[in-house]
Backbone as XML, in Angstrom:
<?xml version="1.0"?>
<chain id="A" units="angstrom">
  <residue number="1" name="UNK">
    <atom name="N" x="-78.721" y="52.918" z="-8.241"/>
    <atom name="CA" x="-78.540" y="52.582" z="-6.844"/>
    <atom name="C" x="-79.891" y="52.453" z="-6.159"/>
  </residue>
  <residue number="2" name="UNK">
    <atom name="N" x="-79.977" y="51.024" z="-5.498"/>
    <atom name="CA" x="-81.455" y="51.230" z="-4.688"/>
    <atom name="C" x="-81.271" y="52.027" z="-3.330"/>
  </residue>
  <residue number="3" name="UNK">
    <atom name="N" x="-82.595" y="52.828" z="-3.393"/>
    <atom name="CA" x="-82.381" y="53.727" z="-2.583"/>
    <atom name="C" x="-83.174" y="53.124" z="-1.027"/>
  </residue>
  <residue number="4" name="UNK">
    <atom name="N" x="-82.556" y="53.693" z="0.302"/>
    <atom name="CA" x="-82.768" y="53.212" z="1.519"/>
    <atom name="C" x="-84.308" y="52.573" z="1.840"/>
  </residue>
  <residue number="5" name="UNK">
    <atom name="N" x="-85.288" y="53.911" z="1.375"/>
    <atom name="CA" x="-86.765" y="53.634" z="1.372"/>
    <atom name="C" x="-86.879" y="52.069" z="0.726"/>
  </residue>
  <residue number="6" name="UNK">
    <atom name="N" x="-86.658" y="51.643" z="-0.118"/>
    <atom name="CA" x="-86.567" y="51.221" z="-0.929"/>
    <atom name="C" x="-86.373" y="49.579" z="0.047"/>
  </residue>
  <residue number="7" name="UNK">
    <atom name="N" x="-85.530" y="49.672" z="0.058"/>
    <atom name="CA" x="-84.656" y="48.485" z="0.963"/>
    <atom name="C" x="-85.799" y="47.843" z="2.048"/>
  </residue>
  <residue number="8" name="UNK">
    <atom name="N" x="-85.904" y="48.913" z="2.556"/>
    <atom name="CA" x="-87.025" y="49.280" z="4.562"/>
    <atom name="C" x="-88.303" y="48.573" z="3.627"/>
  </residue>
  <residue number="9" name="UNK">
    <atom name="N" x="-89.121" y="48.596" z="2.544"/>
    <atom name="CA" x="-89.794" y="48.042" z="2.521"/>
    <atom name="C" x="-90.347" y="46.943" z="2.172"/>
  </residue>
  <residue number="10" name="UNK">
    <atom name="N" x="-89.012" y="46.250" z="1.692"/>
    <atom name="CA" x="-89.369" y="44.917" z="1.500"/>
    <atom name="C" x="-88.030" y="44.248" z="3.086"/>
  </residue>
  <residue number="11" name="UNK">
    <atom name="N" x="-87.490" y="44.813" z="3.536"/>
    <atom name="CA" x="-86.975" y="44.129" z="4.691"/>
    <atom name="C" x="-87.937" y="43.787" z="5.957"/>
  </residue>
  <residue number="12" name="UNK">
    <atom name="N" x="-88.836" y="44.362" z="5.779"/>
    <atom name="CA" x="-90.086" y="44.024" z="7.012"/>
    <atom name="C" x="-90.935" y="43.082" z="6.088"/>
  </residue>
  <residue number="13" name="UNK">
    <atom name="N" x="-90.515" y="42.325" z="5.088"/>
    <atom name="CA" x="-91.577" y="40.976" z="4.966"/>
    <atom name="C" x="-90.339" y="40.070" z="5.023"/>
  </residue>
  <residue number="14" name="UNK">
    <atom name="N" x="-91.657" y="38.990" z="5.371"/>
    <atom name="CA" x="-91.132" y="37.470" z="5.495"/>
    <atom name="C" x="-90.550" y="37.060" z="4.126"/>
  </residue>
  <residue number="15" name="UNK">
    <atom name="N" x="-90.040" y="36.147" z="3.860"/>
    <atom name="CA" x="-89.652" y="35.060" z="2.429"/>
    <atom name="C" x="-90.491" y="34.792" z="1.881"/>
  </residue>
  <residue number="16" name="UNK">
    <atom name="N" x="-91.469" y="34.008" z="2.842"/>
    <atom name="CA" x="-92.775" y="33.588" z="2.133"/>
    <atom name="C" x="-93.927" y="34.870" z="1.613"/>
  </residue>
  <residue number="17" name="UNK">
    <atom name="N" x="-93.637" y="36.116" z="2.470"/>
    <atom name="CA" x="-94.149" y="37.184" z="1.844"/>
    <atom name="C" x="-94.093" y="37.617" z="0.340"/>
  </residue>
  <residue number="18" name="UNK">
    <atom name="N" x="-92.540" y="37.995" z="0.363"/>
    <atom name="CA" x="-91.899" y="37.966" z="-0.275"/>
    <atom name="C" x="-92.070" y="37.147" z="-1.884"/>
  </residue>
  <residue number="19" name="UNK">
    <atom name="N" x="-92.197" y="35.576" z="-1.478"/>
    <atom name="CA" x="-92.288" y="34.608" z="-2.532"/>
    <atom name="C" x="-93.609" y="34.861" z="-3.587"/>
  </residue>
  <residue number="20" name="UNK">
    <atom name="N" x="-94.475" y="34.904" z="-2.301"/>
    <atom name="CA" x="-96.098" y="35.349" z="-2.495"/>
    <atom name="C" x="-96.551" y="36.451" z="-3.633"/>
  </residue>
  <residue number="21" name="UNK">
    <atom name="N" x="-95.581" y="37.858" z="-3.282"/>
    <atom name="CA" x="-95.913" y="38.862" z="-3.662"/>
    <atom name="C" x="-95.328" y="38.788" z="-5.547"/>
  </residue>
  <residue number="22" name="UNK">
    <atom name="N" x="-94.174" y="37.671" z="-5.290"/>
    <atom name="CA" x="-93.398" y="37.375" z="-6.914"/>
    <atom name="C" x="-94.946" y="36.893" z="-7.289"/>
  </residue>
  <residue number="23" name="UNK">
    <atom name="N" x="-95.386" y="35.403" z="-7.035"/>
    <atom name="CA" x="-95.495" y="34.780" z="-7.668"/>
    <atom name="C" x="-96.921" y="35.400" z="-8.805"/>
  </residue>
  <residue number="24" name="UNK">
    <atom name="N" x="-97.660" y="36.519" z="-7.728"/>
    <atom name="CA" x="-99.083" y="36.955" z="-7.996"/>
    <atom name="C" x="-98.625" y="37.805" z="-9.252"/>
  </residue>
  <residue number="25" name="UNK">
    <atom name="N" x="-97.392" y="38.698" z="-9.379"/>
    <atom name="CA" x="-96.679" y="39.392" z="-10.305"/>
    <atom name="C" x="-96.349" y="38.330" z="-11.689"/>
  </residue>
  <residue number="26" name="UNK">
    <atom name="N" x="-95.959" y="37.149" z="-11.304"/>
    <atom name="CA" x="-95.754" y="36.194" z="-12.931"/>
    <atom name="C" x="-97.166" y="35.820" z="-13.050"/>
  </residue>
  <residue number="27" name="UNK">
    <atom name="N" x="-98.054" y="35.775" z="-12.091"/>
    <atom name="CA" x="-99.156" y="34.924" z="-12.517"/>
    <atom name="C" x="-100.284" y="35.975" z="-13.831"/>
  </residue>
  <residue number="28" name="UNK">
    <atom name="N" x="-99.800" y="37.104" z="-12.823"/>
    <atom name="CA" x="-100.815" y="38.664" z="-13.860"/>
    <atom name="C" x="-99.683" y="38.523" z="-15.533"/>
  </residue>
  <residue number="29" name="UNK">
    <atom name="N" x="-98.599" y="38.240" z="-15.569"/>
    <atom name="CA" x="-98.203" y="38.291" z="-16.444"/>
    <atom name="C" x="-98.120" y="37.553" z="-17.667"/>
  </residue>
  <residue number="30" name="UNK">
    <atom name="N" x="-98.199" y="35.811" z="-17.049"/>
    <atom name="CA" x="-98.854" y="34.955" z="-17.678"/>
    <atom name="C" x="-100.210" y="34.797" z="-18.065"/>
  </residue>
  <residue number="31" name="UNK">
    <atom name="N" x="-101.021" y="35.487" z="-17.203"/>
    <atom name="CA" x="-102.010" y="35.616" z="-18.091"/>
    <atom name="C" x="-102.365" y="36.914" z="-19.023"/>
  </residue>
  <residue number="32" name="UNK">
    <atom name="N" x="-101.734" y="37.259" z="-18.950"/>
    <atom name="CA" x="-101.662" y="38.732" z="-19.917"/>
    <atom name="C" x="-100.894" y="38.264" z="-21.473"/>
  </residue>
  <residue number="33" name="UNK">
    <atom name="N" x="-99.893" y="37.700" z="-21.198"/>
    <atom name="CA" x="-99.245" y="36.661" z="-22.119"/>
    <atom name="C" x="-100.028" y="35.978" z="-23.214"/>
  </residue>
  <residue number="34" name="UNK">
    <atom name="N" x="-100.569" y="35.479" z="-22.725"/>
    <atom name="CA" x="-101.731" y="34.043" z="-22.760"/>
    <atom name="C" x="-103.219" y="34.484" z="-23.233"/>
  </residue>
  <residue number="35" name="UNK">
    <atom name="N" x="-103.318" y="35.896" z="-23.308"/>
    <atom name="CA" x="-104.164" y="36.217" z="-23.657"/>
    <atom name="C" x="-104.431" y="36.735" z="-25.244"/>
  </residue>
  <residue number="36" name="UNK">
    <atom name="N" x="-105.900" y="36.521" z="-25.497"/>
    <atom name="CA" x="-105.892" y="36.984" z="-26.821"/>
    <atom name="C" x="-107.319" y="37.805" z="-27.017"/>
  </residue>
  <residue number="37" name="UNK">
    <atom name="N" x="-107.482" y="38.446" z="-28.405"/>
    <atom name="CA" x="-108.589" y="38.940" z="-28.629"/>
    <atom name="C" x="-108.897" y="40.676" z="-27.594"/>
  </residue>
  <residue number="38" name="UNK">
    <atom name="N" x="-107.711" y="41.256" z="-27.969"/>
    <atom name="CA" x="-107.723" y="42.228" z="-27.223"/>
    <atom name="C" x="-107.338" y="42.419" z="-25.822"/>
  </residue>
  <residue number="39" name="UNK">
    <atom name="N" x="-106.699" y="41.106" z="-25.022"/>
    <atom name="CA" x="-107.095" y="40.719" z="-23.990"/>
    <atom name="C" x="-107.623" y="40.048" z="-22.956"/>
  </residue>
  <residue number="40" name="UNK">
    <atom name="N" x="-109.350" y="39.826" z="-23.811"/>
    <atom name="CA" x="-110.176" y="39.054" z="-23.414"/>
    <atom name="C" x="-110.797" y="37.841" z="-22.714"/>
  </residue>
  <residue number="41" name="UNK">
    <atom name="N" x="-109.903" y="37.000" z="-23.804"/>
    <atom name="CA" x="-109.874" y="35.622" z="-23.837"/>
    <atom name="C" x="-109.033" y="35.432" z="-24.091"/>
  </residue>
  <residue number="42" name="UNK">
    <atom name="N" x="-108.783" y="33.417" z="-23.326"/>
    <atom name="CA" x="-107.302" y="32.947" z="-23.654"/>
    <atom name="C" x="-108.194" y="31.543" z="-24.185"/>
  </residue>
  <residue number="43" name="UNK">
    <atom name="N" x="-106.913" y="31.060" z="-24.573"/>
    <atom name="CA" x="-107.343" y="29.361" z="-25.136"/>
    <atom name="C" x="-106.866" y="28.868" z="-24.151"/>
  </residue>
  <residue number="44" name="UNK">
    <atom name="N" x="-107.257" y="27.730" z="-23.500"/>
    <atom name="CA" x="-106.667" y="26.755" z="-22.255"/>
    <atom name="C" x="-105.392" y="25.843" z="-22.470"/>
  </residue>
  <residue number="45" name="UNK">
    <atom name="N" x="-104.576" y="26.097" z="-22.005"/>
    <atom name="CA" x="-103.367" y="24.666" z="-22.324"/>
    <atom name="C" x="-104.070" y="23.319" z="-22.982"/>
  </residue>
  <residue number="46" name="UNK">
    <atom name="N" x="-104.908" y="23.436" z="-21.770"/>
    <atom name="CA" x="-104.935" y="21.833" z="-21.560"/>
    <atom name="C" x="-106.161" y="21.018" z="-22.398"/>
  </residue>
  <residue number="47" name="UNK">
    <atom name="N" x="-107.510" y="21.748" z="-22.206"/>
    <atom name="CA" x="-108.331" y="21.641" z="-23.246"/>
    <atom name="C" x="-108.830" y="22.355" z="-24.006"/>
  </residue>
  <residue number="48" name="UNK">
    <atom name="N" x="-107.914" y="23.203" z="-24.156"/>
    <atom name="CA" x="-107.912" y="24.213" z="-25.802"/>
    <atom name="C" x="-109.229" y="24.869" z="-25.800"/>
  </residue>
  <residue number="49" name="UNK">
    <atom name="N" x="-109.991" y="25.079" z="-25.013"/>
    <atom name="CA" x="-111.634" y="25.670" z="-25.472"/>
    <atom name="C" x="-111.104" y="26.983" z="-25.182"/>
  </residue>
  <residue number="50" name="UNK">
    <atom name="N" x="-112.133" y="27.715" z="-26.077"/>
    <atom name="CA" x="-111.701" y="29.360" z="-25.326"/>
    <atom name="C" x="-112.732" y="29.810" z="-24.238"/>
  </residue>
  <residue number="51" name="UNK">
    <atom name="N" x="-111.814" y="30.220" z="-23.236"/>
    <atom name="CA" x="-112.371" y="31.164" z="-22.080"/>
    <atom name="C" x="-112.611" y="32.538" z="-21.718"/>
  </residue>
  <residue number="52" name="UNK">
    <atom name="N" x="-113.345" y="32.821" z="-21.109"/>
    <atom name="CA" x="-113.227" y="34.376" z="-20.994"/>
    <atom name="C" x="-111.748" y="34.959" z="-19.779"/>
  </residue>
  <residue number="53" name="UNK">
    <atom name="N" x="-111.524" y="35.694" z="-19.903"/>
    <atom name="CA" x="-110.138" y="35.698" z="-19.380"/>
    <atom name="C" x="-110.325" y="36.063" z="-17.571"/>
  </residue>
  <residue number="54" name="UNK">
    <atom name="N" x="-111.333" y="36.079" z="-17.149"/>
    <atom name="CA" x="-112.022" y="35.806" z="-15.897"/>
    <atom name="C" x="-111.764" y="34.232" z="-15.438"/>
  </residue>
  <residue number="55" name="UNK">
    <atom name="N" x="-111.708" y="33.503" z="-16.231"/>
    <atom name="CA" x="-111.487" y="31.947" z="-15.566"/>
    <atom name="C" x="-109.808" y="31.975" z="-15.909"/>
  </residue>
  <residue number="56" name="UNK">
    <atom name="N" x="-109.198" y="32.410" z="-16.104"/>
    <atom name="CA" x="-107.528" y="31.904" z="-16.628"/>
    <atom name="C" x="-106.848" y="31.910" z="-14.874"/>
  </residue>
  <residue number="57" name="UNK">
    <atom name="N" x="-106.492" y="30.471" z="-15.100"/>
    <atom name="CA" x="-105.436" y="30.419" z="-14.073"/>
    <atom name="C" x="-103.500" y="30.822" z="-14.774"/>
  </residue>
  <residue number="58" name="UNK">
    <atom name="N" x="-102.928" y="30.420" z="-14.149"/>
    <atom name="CA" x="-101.633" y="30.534" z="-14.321"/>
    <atom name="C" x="-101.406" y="29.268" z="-14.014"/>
  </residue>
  <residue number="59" name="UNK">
    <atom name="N" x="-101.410" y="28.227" z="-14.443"/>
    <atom name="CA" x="-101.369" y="26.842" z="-14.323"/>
    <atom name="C" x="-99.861" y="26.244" z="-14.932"/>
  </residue>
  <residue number="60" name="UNK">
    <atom name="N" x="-99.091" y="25.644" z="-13.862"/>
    <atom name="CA" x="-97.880" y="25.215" z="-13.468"/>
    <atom name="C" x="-98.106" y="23.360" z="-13.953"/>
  </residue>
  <residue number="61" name="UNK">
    <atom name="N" x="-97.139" y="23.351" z="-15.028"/>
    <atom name="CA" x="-96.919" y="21.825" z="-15.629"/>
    <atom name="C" x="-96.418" y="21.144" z="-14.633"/>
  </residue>
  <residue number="62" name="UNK">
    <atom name="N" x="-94.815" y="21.539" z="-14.073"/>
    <atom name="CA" x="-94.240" y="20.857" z="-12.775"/>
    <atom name="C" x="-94.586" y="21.400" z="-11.186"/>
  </residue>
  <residue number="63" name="UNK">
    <atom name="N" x="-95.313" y="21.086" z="-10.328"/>
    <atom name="CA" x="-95.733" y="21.784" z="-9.897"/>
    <atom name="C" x="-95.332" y="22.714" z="-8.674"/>
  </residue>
  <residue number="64" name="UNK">
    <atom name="N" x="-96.016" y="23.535" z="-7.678"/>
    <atom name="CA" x="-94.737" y="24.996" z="-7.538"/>
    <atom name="C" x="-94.301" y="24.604" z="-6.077"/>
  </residue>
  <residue number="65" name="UNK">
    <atom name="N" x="-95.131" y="23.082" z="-5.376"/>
    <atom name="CA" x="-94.796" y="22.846" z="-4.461"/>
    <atom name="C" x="-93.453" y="21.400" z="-4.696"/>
  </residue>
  <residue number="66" name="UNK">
    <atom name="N" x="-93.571" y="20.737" z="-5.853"/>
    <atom name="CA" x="-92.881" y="19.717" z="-5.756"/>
    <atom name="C" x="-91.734" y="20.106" z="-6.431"/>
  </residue>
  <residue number="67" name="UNK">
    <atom name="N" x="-91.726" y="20.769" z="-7.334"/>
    <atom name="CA" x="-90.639" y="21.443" z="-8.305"/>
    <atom name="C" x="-90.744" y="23.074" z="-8.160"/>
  </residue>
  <residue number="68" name="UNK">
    <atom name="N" x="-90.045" y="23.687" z="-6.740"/>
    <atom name="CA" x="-89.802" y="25.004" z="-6.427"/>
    <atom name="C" x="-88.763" y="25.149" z="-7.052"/>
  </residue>
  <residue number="69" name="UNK">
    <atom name="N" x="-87.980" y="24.645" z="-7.823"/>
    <atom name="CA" x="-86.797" y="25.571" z="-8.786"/>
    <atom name="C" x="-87.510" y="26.057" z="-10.122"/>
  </residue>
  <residue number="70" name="UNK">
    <atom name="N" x="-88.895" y="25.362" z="-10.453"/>
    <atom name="CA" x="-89.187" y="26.039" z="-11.741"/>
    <atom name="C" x="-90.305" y="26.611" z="-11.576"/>
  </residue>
  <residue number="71" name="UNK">
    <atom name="N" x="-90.431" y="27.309" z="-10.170"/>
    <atom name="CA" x="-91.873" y="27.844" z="-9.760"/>
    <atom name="C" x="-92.029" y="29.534" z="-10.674"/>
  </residue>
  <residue number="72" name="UNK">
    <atom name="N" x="-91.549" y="30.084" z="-11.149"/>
    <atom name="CA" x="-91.448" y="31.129" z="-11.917"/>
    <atom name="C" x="-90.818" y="30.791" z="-13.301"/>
  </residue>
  <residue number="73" name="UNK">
    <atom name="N" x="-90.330" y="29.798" z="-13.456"/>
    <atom name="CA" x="-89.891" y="29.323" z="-14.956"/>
    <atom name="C" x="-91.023" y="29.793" z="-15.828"/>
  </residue>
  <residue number="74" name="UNK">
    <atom name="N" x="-91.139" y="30.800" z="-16.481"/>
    <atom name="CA" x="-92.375" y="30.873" z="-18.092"/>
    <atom name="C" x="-92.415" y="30.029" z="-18.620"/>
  </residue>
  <residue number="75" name="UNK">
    <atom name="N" x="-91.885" y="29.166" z="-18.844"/>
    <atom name="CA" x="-91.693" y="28.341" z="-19.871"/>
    <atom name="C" x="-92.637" y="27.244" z="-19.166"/>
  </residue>
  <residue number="76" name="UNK">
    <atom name="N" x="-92.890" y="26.869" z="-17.417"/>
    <atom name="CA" x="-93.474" y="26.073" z="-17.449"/>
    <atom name="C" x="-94.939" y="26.633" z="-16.434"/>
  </residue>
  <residue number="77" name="UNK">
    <atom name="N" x="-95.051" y="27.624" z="-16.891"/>
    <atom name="CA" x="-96.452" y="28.667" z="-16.440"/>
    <atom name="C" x="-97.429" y="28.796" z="-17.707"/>
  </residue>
  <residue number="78" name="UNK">
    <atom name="N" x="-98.779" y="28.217" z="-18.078"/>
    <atom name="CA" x="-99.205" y="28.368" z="-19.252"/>
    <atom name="C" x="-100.870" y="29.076" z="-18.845"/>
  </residue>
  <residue number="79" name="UNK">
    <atom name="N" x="-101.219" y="29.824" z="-19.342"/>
    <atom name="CA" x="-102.673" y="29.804" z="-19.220"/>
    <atom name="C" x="-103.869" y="28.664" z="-19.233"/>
  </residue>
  <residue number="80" name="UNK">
    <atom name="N" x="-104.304" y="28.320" z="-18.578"/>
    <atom name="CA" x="-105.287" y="27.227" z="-17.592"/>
    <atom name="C" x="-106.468" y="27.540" z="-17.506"/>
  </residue>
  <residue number="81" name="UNK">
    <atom name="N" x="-107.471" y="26.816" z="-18.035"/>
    <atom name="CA" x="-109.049" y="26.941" z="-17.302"/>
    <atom name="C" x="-108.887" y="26.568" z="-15.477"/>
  </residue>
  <residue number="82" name="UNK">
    <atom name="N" x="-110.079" y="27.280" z="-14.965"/>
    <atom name="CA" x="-109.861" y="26.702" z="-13.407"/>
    <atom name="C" x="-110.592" y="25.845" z="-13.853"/>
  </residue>
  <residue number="83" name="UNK">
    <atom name="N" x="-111.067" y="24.697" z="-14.366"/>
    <atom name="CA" x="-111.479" y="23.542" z="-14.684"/>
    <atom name="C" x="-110.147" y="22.654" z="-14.534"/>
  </residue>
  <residue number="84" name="UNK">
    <atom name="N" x="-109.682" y="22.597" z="-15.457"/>
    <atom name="CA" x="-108.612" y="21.843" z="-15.890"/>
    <atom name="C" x="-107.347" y="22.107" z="-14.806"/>
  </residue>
  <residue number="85" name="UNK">
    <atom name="N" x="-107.258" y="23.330" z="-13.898"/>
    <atom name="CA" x="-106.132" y="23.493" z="-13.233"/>
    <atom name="C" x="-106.510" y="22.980" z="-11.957"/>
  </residue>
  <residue number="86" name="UNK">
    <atom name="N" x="-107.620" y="23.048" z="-11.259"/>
    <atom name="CA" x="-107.754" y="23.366" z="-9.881"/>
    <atom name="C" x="-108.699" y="21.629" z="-9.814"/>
  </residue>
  <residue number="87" name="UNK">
    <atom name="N" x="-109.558" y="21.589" z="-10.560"/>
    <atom name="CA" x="-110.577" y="20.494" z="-10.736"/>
    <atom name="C" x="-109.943" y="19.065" z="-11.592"/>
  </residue>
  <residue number="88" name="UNK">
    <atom name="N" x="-109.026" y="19.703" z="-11.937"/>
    <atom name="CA" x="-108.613" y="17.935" z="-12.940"/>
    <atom name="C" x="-106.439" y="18.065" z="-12.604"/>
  </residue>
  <residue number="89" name="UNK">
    <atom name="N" x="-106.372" y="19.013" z="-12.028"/>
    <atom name="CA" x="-105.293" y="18.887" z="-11.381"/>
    <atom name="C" x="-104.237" y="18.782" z="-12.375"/>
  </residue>
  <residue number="90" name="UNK">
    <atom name="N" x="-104.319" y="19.861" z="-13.275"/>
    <atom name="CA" x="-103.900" y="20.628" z="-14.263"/>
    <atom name="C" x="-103.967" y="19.777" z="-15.463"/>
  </residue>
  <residue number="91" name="UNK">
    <atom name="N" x="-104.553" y="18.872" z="-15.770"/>
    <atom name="CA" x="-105.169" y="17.494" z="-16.520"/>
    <atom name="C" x="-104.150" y="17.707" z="-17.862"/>
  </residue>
  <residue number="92" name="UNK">
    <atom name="N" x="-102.914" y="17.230" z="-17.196"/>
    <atom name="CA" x="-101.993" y="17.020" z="-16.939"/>
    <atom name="C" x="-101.559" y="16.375" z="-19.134"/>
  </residue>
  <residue number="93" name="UNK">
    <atom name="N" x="-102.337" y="15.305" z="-19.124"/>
    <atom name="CA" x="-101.826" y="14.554" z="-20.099"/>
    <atom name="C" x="-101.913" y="15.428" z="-22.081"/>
  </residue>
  <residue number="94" name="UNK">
    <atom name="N" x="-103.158" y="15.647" z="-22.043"/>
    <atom name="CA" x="-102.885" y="17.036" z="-22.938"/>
    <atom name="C" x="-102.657" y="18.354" z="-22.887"/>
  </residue>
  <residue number="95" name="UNK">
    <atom name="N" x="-102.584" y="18.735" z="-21.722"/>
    <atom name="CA" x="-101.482" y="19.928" z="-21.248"/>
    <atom name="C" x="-100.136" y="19.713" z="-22.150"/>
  </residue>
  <residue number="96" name="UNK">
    <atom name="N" x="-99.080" y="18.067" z="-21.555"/>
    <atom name="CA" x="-98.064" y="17.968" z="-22.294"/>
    <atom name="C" x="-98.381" y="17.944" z="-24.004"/>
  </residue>
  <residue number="97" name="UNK">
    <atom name="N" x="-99.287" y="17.448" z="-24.423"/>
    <atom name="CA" x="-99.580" y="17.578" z="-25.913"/>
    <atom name="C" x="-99.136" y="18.849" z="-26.995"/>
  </residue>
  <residue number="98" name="UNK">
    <atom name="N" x="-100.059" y="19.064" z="-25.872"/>
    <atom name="CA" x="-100.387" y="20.875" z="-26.175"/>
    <atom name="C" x="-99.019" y="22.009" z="-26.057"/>
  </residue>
  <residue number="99" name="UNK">
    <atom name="N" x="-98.300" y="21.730" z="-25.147"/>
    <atom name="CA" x="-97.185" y="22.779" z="-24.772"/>
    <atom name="C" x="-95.965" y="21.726" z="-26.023"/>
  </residue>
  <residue number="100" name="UNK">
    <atom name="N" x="-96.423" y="20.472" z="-26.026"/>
    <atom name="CA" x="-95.374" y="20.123" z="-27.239"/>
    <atom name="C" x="-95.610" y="21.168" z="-28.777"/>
  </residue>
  <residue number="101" name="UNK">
    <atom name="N" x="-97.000" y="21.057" z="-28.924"/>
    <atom name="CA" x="-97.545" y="21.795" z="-29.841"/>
    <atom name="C" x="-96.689" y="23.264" z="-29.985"/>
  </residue>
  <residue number="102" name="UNK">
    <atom name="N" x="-97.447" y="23.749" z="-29.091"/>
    <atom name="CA" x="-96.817" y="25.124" z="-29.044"/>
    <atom name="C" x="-95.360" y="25.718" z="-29.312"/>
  </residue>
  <residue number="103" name="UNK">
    <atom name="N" x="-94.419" y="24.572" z="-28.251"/>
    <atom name="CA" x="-92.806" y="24.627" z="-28.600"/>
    <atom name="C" x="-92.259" y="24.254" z="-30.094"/>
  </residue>
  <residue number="104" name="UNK">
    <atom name="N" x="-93.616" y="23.956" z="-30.871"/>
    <atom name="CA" x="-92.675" y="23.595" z="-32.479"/>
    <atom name="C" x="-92.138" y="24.639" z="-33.367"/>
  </residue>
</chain>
């Protein structure tokens, strides 16, 4: 049973609070996921180099403003250089390569 406290503190945020506070929770998780080498480092979706796990975005194939039904989907949350996520706008075309790869 959730208890009253419980309730009271997420009833004083907004939706978008709310949405916010999910999304930072899948994003730590995807990259925890996504990670390798103890942790460390991840390999990038999109151009496969390895990073130190200081640059890993949580980088969204469909994206979380145009496709909000699959904004927490795992399946379409992959570990991301901020190169490739933020600068090439999730560079998009071997991203799909790559997540084909992976799904075999």
């Amino acid at each position: 049973m959730i208890k009253a406290k419980t309730i009271l503190k997420y009833k004083a945020k907004t939706r978008g609070q709310l949405v916010e506070q999910a999304q930072k929770l899948v994003n730590a998780f995807v990259r925890n996921r996504d990670a390798i080498n103890d942790r460390s480092d991840f390999v990038c979706i999109s151009c496969g180099k390895y990073k130190p796990k200081h640059q890993c975005n949580a980088g969204h194939y469909f994206s979380r403003s145009t496709y909000p039904s699959v904004r927490f989907d795992l399946d379409n949350i992959h570990g991301q250089c901020i190169q490739c996520n933020l600068h090439q706008h999730g560079n998009l075309i071997p991203c799909r390569a790559n997540l084909i790869k992976k799904n075999r």
